[in-house]
N, C-alpha and C positions, 0 to 999 in steps of 0.2 A: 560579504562572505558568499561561497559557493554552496552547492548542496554538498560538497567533499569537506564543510568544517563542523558537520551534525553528525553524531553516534547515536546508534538504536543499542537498547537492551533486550538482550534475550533474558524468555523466561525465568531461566537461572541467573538474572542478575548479571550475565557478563558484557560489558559494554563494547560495543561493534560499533569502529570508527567508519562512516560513511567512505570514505576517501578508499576503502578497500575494497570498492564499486567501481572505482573510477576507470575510464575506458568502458564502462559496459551502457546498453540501454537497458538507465529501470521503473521499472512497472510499481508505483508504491500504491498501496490500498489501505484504506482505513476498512477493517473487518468488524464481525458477527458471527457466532455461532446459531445462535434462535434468529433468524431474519429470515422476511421471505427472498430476499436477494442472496442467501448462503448459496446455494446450489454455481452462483459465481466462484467460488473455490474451484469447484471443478473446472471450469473454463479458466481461470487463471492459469490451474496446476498443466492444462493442456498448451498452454502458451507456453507457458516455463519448459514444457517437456520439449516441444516443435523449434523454440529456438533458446534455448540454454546456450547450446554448444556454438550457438553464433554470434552471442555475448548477450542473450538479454537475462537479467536478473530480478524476480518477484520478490517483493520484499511485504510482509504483512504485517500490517497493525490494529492489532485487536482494540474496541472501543468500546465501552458501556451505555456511551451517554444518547443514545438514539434507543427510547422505548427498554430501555435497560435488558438488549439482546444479546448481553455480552456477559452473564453475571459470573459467571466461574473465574477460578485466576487464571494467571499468565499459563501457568502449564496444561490446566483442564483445555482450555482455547486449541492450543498448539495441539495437544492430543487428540478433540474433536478431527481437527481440520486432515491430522495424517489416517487416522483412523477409518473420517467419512469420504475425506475426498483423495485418498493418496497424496497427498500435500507433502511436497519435499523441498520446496521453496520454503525460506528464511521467514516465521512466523514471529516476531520479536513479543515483549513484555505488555499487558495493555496500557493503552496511553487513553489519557482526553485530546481531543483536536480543535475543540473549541470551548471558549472561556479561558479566566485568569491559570487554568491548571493547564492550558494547552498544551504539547509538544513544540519545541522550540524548531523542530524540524518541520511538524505540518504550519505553525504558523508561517516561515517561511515558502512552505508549497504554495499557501494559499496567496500572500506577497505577489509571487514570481506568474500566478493564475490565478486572478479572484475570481472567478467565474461569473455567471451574470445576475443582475439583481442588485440590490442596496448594499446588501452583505458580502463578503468575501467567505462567511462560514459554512461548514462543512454541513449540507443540509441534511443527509442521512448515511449510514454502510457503505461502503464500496464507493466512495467518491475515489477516483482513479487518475492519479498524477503521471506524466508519462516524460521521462528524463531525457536528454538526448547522451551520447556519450564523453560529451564536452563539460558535461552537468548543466545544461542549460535547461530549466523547466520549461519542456515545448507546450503539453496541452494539461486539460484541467478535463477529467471525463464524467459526468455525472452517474448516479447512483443505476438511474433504471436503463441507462445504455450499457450493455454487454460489453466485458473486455474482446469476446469477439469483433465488437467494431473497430479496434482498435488494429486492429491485423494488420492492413495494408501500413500504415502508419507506422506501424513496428518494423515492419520488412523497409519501408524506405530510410529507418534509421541504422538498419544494423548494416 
């Protein structure tokens, strides 16, 4: 299976088939609102703004299970993130991303990029998956690197 056979839920419960990505480069994140790595929304939302129109799409997944920074629901999340960061990129439902309750979509990220160490699991917030437009999982970006690094990267995809 591709990354085009996984749907996100938004807030309101409505399920958003992946596959309506397809053709774009995207930027997926496991998120936080209480984190010291929040202030990444903003650089995200700046990425999303710099190259939306050239097909890259941010897609956000709000997470509890690191230090429990996430405790509001799916809509408090969403409404932080437009609220504090201008956030207009696609904020979906909170998901777990590691253990038996995982997302069926981050388990596959983590698949296609384990990143390095024993574990393939998502060690903290802002672990940053980066798609190419084929749906091929290119990179795996960890937590305390900036999606700014991610720039050149991006430019050479789109």
């Amino acid at each position: 299976m591709s990354i085009y056979g996984y749907s996100a839920v938004t807030p309101a419960g409505e399920e958003i088939a992946l596959s309506e990505y397809r053709d774009k480069v995207l930027l997926i994140a496991n998120t936080a609102s209480q984190c010291g790595l929040t202030p990444q929304y903003g650089e995200l939302q700046k990425l999303y703004e710099e190259y939306g129109d050239r097909g890259l799409a941010v897609l956000g997944f709000p997470c509890n299970q690191f230090g429990g920074q996430e405790p509001g629901s799916s809509e408090e999340a969403a409404e932080f993130c437009q609220i504090n960061y201008g956030v207009s990129f696609p904020v979906f439902a909170k998901i777990d991303v590691n253990g038996p309750e995982a997302s069926a979509l981050f388990n596959y990220l983590k698949q296609q990029q384990p990143g390095a160490g024993e574990s393939s699991d998502i060690a903290w917030n802002f672990t940053k998956f980066l798609v190419d437009r084929s749906g091929r999982v290119v990179v795996r970006v960890e937590p305390r690197e900036t999606p700014e690094t991610m720039r050149t990267l991006i430019e050479s995809l789109l």
